[in-house]
N, C-alpha and C positions, 0 to 999 in steps of 0.2 A: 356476439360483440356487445359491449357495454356499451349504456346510452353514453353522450359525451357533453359536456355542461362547458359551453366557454363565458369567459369572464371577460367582457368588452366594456370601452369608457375612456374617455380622453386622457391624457398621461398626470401621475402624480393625485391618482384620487386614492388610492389604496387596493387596487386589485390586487397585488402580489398579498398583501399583509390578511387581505381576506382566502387569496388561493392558500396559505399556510393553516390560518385557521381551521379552515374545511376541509383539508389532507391530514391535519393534527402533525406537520415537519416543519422546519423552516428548508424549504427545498429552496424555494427560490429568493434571490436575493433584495434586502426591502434597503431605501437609504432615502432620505429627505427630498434627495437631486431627482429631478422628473428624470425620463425617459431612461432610468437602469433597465427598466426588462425590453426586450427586446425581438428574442426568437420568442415561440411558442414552447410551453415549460409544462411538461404533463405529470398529473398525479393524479391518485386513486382516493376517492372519499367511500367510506361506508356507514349507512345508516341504516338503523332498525331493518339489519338483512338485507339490504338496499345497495347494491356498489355500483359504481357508474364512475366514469372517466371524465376529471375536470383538465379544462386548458387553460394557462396563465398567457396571457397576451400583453404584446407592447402596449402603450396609450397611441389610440387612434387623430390622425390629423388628415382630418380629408382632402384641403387645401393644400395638402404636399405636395412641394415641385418632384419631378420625376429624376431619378436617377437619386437620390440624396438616402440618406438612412431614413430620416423620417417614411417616405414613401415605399420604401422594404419591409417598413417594421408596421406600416399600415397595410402591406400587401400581406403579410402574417397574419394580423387579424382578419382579416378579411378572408384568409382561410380558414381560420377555426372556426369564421363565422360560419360559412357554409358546410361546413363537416360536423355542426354540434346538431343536437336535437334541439336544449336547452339552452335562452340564452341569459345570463347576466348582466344587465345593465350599470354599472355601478358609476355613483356622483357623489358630489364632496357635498354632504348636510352642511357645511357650514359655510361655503362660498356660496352655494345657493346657486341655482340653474344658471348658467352661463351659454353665451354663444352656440362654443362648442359641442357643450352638451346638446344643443337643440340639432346642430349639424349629425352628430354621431347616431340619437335618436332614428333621425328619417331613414340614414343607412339601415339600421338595426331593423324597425317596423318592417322594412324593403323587406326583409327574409323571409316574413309572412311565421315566423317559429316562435312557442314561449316565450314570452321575455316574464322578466322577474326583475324590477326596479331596486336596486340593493343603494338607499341610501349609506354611504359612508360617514363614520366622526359624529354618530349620534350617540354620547355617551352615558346616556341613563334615558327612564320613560317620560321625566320631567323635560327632556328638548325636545319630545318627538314630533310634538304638535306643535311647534314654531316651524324646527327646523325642515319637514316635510311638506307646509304649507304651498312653497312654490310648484314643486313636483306633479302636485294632482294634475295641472293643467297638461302633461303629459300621458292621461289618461291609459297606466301604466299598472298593475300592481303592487303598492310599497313594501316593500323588506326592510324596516330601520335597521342597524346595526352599526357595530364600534371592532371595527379589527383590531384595535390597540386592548381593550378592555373588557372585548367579552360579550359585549350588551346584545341580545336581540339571537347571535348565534346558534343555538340551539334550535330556536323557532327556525332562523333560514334552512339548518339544515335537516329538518322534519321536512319543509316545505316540496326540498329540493326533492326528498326522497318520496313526497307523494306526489310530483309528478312525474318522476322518473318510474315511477312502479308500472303504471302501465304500457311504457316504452318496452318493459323487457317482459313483459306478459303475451304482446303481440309478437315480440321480437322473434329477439332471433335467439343466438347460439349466446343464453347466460352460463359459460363454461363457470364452476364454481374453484376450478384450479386452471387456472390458465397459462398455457406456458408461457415459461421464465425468459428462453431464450439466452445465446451467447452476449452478453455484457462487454464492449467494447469500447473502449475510452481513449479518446484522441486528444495528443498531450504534445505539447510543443511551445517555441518560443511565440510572441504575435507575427502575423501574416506569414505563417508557413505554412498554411493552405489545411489548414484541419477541417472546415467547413465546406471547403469545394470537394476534399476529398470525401467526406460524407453523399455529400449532393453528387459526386459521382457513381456511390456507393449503392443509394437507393434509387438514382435514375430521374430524380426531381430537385426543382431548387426548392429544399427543404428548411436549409439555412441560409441567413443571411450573409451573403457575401458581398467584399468590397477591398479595397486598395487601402483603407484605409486602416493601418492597426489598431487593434482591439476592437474589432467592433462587436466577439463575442462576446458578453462580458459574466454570464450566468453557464451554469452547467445544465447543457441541454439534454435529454433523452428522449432520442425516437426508435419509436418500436416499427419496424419495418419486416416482411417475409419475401425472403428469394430464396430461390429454387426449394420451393415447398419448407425454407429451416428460417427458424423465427432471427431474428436478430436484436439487439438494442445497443444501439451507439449512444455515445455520451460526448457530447461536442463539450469541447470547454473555453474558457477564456485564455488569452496568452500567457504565458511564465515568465516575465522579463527579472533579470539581477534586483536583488532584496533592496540592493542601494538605491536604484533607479524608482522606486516604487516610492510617491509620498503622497497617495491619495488614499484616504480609507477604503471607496469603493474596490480599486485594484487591489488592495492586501484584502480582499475577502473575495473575490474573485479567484486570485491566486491558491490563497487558501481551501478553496472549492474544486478548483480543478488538482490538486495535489492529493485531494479525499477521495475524488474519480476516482485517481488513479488508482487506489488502492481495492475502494470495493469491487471494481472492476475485476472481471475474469481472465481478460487480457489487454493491456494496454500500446497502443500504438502511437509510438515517438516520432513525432512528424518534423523530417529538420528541412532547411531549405536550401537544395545544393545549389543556387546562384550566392548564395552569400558564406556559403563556407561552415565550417566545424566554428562554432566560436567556445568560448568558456561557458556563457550558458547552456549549452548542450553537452556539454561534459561532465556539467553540474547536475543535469537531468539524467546522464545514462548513470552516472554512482549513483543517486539517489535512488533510482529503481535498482539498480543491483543490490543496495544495499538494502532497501526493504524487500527482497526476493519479490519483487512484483515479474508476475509473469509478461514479457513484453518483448516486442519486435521492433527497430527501426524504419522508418519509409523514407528513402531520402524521395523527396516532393521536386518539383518541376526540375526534371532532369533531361527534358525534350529542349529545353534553352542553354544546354551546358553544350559547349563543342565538342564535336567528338573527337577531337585530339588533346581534350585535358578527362576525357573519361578515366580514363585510367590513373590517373593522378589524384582524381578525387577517391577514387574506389580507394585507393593503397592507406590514404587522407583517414576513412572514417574506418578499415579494417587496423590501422594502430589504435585509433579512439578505443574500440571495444577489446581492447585487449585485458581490460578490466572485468571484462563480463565474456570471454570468447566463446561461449555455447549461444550468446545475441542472433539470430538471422540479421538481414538484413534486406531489402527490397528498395530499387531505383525504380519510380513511379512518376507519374504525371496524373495528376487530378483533370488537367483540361482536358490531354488528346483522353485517355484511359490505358496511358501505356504501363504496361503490370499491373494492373488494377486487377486484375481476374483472378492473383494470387494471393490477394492479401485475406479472402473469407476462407479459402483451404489452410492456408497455414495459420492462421485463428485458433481453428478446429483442432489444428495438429499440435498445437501450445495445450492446449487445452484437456485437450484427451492424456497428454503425457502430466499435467498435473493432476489429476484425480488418477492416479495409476497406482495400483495396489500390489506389492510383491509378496510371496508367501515368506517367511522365515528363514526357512531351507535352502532356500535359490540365494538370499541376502547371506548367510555365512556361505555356502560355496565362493558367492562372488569376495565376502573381506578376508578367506583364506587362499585366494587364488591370487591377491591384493598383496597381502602383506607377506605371503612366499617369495614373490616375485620381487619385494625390494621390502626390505627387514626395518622396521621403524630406529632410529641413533640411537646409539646409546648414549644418556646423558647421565652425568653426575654418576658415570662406572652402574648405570640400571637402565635395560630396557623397558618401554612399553609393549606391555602382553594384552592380547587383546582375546578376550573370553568370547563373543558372541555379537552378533549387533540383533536389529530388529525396528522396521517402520512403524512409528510414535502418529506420525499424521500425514495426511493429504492436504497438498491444495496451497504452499507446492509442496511437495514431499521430502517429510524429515528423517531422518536414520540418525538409533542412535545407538552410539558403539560403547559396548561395557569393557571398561579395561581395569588393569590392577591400579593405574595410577592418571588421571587426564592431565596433570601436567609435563607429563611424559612426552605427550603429544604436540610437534609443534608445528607452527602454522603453514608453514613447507610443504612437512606430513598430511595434515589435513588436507591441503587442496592437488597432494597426489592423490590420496583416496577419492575425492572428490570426481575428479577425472575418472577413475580407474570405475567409479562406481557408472558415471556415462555411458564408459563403452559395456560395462558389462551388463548393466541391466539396460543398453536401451534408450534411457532419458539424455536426449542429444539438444534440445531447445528449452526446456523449465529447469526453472530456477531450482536449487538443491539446498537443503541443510543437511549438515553431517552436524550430530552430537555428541559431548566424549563425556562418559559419566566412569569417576571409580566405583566399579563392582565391591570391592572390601575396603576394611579400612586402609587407610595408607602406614606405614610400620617405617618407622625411622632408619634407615641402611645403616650396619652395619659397622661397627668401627673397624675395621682393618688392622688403623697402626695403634696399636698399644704403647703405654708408656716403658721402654726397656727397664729391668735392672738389674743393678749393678753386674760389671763383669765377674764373672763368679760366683755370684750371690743369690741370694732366696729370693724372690720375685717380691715387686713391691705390695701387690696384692698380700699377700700373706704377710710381710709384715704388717702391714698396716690392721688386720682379721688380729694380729695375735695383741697388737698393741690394744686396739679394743676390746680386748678380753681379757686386761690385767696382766695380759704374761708378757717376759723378758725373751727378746729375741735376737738371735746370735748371727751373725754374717759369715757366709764362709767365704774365707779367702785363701791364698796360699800357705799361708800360714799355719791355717788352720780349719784346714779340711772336711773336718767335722763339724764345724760350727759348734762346737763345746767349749764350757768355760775352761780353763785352763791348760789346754791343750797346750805340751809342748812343740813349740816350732820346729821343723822338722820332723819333728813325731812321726809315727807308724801309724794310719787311719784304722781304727776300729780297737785299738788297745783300748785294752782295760785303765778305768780313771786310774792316778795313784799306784801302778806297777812298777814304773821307772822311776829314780830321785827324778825330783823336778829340777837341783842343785845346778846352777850352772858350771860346767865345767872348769877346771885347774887353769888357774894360766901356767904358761908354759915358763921352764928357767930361761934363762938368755944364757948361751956358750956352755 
């Protein structure tokens, strides 16, 4: 187990700006306004060989009335305090000791563990000896440093790495690859219960939970192990309509939890059956169909739905996903834990079917077993011919079909094969791409209708060959059969030029 370093300090001194520095990501969210961070925000620092596990925590108010957010977000700290080895103290070099800070202090000493005094907003070595003048009386260790600028950072994080070094000499298990774990990311509108469902998940209140939307506002990850299989969930903040959004911190929030979604291995779309299917959840299930994100529905507190409109909802959201119809879907309760038991097995079973590898062989059996059974249209008087396919990549699994022509192919077409390829190979829940590439080049079709000519006559082709070539060319017609100059009318076809008078005949006497 890696040492674990938390970063503790009243709200609005810069802990998140210095957890970024020290993980080298901007993971967690930084903004002028006090109290954005809120849950516990974990990342990984490594130094000179050295890796250890840092916590980003809310800002501590020890005076918080109970039941409020403040007092959640102090009840957070207050666990990373007691689960870190290492702790960080961190205060604003420029407001200089305050109150609170003296308040937060005594908690911290309380732990009896490292501290490490990490002045903040000391931005060169020219302020250090002002700006750190009040702190000594806190008879603390100083770390000056500037999250915004760089200053001092290098030194903290040497520091950090030589106390940490003997944590994991004594330690324990410094695994040097450590499992990764199933990557789950919880995705929804605000207060449809993505964090209770978590904290039922793991069997702790791990997240903050409240009545009150948006109170996730950062993308959280906690690494948690049931039944002996690692897991890592990624709580996020809510998705409300792009319109309804005019704060900056919420459009980076949003934007956070929509990048979950993605790196994530499977995502779970948490909606809330007391309020119904709205447009923002319609707008959420396209959007994951359309970036093939692997992902399952939970409809959330469905133990308050009556059971005599059950069935009215189920009917409700199996039309929604008619967009995405290989979707599962799962009615759950975060409170009582009703289907809760099935959401880590079918994860598994998402997941397994995306990293699924088929040989070559089995892939053309199954697109000639395909396209026997229902023959691609003929368009523009030309079928699409399909040569051979073959899997391009994993994750989620792409095929891609070589045919004589891919506009051949239309979108009808493709999402029969699409289907066809489910049942045959298998993949009944992840996401699919089918790809159409032309094998050769493509060859313009064929003229057909030719330009006629004339009735009786030499084809215009040919005239047109002779006239390019200087010669004189003769039409036949009735007249003149042979298409020769001087042919007499009526004439006998193949005589000799000049055997007959050409003279026209006598006219006749009258009486």
């Amino acid at each position: 187990m890696l040492p674990i370093i938390a970063l503790l300090g009243r709200p609005n001194v810069g802990k998140s700006s210095i957890f970024n520095r020290l993980i080298r990501k901007n993971k967690a969210i930084t903004h002028d306004m006090p109290g954005v961070t809120r849950d516990r925000i974990y990342g990984e620092m490594v130094e000179d060989e050295v890796r250890v596990a840092v916590v980003d925590t809310g800002g501590m108010l020890p005076d918080s009335e109970d039941g409020g957010i403040d007092k959640s977000v102090f009840d957070q700290a207050a666990e990373a305090m007691d689960e870190a080895d290492i702790l960080l103290f961190v205060v604003d070099g420029r407001e200089g000791i305050t109150g609170l800070d003296e308040s937060v202090s005594e908690r911290v000493r309380a732990s009896g563990k490292p501290i490490l005094l990490v002045v903040n907003k000391i931005d060169g070595p020219e302020q250090e000896a002002k700006a750190t003048t009040d702190f000594h009386a806190l008879g603390l260790e100083i770390a000056p440093v500037s999250a915004a600028h760089g200053f001092g950072l290098n030194t903290l994080r040497a520091r950090i790495a030589e106390l940490a070094r003997p944590l994991i000499a004594q330690g324990a298990e410094d695994a040097d690859a450590p499992e990764r774990g199933l990557k789950i990311c919880m995705l929804g509108r605000p207060n449809a219960g993505k964090s209770s469902m978590v904290n039922a998940l793991v069997g702790q209140g791990r997240q903050i939970v409240s009545d009150v939307a948006g109170t996730t506002r950062d993308s959280v990850q906690i690494t948690y192990d049931i039944g002996g299989k690692r897991y890592v969930f990624v709580d996020t903040a809510g998705v409300r309509r792009k319109a309804n959004i005019h704060d900056s911190l919420e459009k980076m929030s949003v934007y956070r939890a929509l990048a979950s979604s993605k790196r994530a291995d499977v995502t779970i779309l948490v909606l809330d059956a007391l309020e119904g299917l709205s447009r923002q959840d319609k707008r959420l299930i396209d959007y994951l169909a359309t970036e093939r994100t692997p992902f399952f529905v939970a409809v959330n507190k469905i133990d308050l739905v009556p059971k005599t409109q059950l069935k009215a909802l189920r009917e409700t959201y199996e039309a929604a996903l008619r967009i995405a119809p290989y979707v599962p879907t799962l009615y759950v309760s975060a409170l009582t834990g009703l289907g809760l038991q099935k959401v880590l097995s079918l994860a598994e079973d998402i997941r397994a079917e995306c990293t699924i590898r088929i040989g070559t062989g089995q892939l053309n059996r199954a697109m000639t077993e395909a396209t026997t059974r229902h023959m691609p249209p003929v368009i523009n008087r030309r079928r699409a011919k399909f040569y051979y396919m073959t899997q391009a990549d994993e994750d989620p699994p792409t095929f891609v079909f070589f045919v004589n022509d891919e506009e051949l192919v239309k979108p009808s077409y493709a999402r029969y094969l699409e289907s066809q390829l489910r049942k045959l190979l298998g993949i009944r829940m992840a996401p699919l791409s089918a790809v159409f590439r032309s094998s050769h080049e493509k060859k313009e079709p064929e003229r057909v209708l030719k330009t006629r000519a004339p009735r009786l006559g030499k084809s215009r082709q040919t005239m047109d060959a002779k006239t390019a070539a200087g010669k004189k060319h003769w039409v036949d017609s009735p007249s003149n059969p042979g298409g020769k100059p001087g042919a007499k009318p009526g004439g006998k076809s193949g005589g000799k030029a000049g055997t007959k008078s050409s003279k026209p005949a006598a006219p006749r006497k009258k009486g």
